[in-house]
C-alpha positions as CSV (number, residue, x, y, z in Angstrom):
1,X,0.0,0.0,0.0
2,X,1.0,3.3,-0.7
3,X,2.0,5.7,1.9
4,X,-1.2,7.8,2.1
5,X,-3.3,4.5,2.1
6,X,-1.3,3.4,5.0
7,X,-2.1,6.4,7.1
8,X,-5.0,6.2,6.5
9,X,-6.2,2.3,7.6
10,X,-3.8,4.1,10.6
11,X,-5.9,6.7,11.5
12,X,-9.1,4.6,11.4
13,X,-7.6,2.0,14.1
14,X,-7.1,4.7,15.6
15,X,-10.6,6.5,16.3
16,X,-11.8,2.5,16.6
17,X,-9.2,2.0,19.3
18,X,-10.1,5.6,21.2
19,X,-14.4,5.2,20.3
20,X,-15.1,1.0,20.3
21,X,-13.9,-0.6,23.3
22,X,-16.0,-3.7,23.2
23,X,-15.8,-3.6,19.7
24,X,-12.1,-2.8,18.7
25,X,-11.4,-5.8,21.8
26,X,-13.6,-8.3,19.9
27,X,-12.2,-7.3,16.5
28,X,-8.3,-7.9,17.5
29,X,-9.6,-11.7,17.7
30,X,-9.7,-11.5,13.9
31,X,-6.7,-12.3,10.8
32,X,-4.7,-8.9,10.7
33,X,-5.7,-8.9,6.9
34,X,-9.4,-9.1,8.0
35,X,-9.2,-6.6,10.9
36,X,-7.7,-2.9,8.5
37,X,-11.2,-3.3,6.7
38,X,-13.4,-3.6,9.9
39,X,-11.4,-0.7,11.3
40,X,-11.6,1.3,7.8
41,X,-15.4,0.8,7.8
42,X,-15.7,1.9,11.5
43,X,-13.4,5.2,11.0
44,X,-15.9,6.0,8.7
45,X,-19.1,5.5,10.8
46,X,-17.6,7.1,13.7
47,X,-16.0,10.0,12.0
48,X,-19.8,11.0,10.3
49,X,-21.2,10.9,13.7
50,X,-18.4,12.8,14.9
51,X,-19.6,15.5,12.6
52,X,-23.1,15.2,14.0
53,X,-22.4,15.0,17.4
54,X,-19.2,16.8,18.2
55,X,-20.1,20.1,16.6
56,X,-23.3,21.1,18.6
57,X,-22.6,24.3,19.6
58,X,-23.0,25.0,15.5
59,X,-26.4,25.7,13.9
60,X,-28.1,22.9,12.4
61,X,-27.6,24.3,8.8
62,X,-23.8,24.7,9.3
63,X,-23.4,20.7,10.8
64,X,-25.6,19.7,7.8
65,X,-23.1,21.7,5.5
66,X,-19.9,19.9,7.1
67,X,-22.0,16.3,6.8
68,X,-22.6,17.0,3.2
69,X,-19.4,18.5,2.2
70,X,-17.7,15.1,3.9
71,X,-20.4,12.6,2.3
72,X,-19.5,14.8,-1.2
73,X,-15.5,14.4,-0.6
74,X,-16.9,10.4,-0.5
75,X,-18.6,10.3,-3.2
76,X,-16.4,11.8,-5.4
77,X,-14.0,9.4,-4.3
78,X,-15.9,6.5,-5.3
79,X,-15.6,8.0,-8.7
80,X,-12.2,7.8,-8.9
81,X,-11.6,11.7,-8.0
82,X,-8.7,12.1,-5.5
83,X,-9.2,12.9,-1.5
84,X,-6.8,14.3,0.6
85,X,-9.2,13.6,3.8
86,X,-7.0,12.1,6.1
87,X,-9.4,8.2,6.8
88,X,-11.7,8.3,3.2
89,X,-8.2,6.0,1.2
90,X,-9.2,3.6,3.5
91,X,-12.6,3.2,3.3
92,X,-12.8,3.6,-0.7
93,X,-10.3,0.7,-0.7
94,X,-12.2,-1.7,1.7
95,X,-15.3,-1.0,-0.9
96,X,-13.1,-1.7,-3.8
97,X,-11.8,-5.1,-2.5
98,X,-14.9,-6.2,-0.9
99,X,-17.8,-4.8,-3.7
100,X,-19.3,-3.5,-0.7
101,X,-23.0,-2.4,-1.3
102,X,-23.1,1.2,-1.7
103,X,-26.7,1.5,-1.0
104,X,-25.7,0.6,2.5
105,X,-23.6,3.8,2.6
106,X,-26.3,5.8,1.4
107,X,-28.4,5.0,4.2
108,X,-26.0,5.3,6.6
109,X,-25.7,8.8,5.9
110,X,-28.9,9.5,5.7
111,X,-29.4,8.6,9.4
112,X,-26.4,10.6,10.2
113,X,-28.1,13.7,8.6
114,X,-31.6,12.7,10.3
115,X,-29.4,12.7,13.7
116,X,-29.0,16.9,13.1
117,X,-32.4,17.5,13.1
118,X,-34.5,14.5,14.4
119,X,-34.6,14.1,18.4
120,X,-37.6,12.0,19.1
121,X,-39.0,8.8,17.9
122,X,-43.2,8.7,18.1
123,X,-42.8,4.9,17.3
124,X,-40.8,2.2,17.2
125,X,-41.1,1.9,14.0
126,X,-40.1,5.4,13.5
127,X,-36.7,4.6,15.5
128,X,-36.4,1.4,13.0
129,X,-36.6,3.0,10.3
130,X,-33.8,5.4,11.8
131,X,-31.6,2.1,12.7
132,X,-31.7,0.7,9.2
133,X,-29.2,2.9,8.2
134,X,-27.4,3.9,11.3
135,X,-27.5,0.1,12.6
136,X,-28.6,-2.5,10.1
137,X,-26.1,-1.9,7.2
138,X,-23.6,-1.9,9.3
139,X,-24.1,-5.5,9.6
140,X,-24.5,-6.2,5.9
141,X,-21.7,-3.8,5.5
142,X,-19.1,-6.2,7.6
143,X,-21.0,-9.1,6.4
144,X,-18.5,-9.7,2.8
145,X,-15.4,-8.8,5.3
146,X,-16.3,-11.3,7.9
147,X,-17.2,-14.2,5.0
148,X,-20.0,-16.6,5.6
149,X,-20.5,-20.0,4.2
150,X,-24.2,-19.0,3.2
151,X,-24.3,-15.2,2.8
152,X,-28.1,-15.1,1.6
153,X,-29.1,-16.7,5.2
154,X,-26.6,-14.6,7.3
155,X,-27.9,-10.8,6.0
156,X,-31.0,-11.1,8.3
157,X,-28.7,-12.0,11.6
158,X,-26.1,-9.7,10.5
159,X,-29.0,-6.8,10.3
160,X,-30.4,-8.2,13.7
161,X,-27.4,-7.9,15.4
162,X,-26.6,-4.0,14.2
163,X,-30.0,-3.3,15.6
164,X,-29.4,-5.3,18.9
165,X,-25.7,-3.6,19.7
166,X,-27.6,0.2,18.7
167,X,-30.3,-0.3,21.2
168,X,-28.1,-1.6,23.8
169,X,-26.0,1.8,23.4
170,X,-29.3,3.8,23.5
171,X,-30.9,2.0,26.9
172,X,-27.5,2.5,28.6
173,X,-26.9,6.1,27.3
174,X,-29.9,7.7,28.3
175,X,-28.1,10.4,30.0
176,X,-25.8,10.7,27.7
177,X,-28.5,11.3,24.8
178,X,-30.5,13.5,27.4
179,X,-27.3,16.2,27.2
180,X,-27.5,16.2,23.7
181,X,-30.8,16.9,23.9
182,X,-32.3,13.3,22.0
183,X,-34.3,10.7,23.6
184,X,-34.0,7.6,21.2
185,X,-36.4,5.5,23.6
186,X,-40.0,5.9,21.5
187,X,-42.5,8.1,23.0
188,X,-45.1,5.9,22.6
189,X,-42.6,3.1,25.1
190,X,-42.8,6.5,27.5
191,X,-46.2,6.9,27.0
192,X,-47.4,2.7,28.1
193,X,-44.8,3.1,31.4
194,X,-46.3,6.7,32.0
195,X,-42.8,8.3,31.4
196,X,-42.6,11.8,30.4
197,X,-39.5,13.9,29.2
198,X,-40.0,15.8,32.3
199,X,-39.3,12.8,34.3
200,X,-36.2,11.5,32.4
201,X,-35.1,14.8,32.8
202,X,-34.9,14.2,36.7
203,X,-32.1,11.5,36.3
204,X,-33.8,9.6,38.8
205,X,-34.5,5.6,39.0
206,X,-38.2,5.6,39.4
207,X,-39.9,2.7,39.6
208,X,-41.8,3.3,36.5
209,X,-38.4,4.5,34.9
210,X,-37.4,1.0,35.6
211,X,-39.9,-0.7,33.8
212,X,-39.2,0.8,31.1
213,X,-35.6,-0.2,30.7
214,X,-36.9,-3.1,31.4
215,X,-39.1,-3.7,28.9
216,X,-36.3,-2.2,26.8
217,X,-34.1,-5.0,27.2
218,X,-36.6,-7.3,26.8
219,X,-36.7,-5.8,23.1
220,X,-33.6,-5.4,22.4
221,X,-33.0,-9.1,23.4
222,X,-35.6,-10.2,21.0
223,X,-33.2,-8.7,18.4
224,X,-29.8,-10.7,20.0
225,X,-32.4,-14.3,19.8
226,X,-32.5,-13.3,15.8
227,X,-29.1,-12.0,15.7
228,X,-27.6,-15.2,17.1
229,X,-28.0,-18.2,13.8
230,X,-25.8,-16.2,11.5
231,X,-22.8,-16.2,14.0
232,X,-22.0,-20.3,13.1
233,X,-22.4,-19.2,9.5
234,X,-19.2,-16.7,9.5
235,X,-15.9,-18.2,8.2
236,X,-14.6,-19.9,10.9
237,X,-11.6,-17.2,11.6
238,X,-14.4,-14.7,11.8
239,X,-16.7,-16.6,14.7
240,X,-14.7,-15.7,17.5
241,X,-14.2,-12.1,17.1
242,X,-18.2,-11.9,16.4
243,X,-19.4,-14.1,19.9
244,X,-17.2,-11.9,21.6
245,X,-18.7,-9.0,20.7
246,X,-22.3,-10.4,20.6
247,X,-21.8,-11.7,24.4
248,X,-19.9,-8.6,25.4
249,X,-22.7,-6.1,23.9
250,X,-25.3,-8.4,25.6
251,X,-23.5,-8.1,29.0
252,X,-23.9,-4.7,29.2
253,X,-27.8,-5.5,29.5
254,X,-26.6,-7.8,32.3
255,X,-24.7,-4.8,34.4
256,X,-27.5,-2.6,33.8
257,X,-30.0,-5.2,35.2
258,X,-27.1,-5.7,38.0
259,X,-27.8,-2.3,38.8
260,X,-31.2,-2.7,39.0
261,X,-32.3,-0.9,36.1
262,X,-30.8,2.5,36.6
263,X,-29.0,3.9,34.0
264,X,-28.5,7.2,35.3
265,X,-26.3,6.4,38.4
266,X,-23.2,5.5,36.0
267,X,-22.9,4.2,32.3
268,X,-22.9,0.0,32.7
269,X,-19.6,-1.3,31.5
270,X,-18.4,-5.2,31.5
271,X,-15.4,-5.3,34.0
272,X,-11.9,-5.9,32.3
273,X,-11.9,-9.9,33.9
274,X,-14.6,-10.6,32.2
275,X,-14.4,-9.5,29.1
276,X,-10.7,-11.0,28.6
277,X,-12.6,-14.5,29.7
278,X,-15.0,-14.2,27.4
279,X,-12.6,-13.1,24.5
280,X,-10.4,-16.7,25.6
281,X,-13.9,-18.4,25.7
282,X,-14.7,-17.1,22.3
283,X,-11.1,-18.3,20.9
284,X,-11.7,-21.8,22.8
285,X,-15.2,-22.3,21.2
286,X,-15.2,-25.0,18.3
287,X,-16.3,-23.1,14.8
288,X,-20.2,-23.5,14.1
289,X,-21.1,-23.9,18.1
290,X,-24.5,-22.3,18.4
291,X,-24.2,-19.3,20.5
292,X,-25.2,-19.3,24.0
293,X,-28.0,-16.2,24.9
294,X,-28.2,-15.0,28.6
295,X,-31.0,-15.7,30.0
């Protein structure tokens, strides 16, 4: 690879490394020729929300501008055009070796966009349709890196799965979302456990504040049960690196349950021991093993 290239697979370990934890852990269990691409397609995701999130104090016209401007820079790139933007090499190679789906992309950013200007969800349908592109594709996106013995019967897991790991990031940053001024829990959710904004807005455990995380995890699990076939269908080199991160994701439902459903007292993490034992476990597991769900 040439020079600039290099950088640039560089830079996007890099903003994996610093932003994806679980994920950058779990995907260090995979071939080093495998894991540049998974980085590359993560720098990209992250650095578009970057834009969208980390540029607030802006007007909502000026962060579109910078979205659009960057997704331009992209597209021109995937015409051939130069870039001199510092993590786009790398992710218009990944697509070139991998004929990755560009309709995937376009979604994608279009949920990034919808992030400037949408803060509530009536339904959860509403919030689906959201998560296709800021969730779903980016299981259909990894899908061709990852490999699969039967791709056609992995897409629906893979899809599964990007909507189970975004609704486990939205139950257990709440608060988070609450400074930023988005609630990504649907109002009509709020609305069956008698929530109001006004009562997120407390930061306080209620009991009916409870019930609603709980319910909320009941969901998102639904998603992990779906999720779970199209792990035994990866390439076997990719299997461990994908149970990790699907039990790690799913164990940060288990510390928020630990802490009996409050999510405002601090942001659940899975302790260093156990995620290192359940990265070994991953690596001990026999290709094709069904994956275990917590209970």
């Amino acid at each position: 690879m040439d020079t600039d290239l290099t950088a640039a697979y560089a830079r996007c370990r890099e903003l994996h490394r610093e932003h994806g934890r679980t994920y950058y852990l779990a995907t260090r269990l995979l071939p080093g020729w495998k894991r540049r691409h998974v980085h590359a397609l993560y720098g990209f995701t992250r650095y578009a929300d970057e834009i969208v999130d980390r540029t607030e104090s802006r007007p909502s016209a000026e962060r579109a501008a910078l979205l659009t401007a960057w997704s331009e820079q992209f597209l021109a790139g995937l015409r051939g055009e130069p870039t001199d933007d510092e993590l786009l090499p790398a992710v218009l190679h990944t697509i070139a070796v991998f004929d990755l789906d560009l309709d995937d992309f376009e979604k994608f950013l279009r949920s990034m966009a919808m992030d400037i200007t949408v803060t509530r969800y009536a339904t959860y349908d509403d919030l689906l349709d959201y998560m296709e592109g800021s969730a779903a594709v980016i299981g259909t996106m990894m899908l061709p890196i990852l490999g699969s013995s039967d791709r056609a019967a992995a897409r629906e897991p893979a899809r599964q799965l990007g909507f189970a790991f975004q609704l486990t990031n939205f139950i257990r940053d709440v608060a988070e979302d609450l400074d930023r001024g988005r609630i990504y829990l649907p109002e009509e959710h709020l609305a069956e456990f008698g929530v109001t904004e006004q009562i997120l807005e407390r930061r306080v455990a209620t009991p009916a504040v409870k019930e609603l995380i709980k319910a909320e995890i009941a969901r998102a699990r639904e998603h992990y049960v779906a999720a779970a076939p199209g792990i035994p269908l990866l390439e076997p080199a990719s299997q461990a690196c994908m149970r990790t991160a699907f039990q790690l994701y799913g164990g940060i439902l288990a510390e928020i349950e630990a802490a009996d459903y409050d999510v405002f007292a601090r942001r659940a993490t899975v302790p260093n021991r156990r995620r290192a034992a359940v990265a070994v476990r991953s690596l001990l597991t026999r290709p094709g093993t069904p994956i275990q769900i917590a209970a």
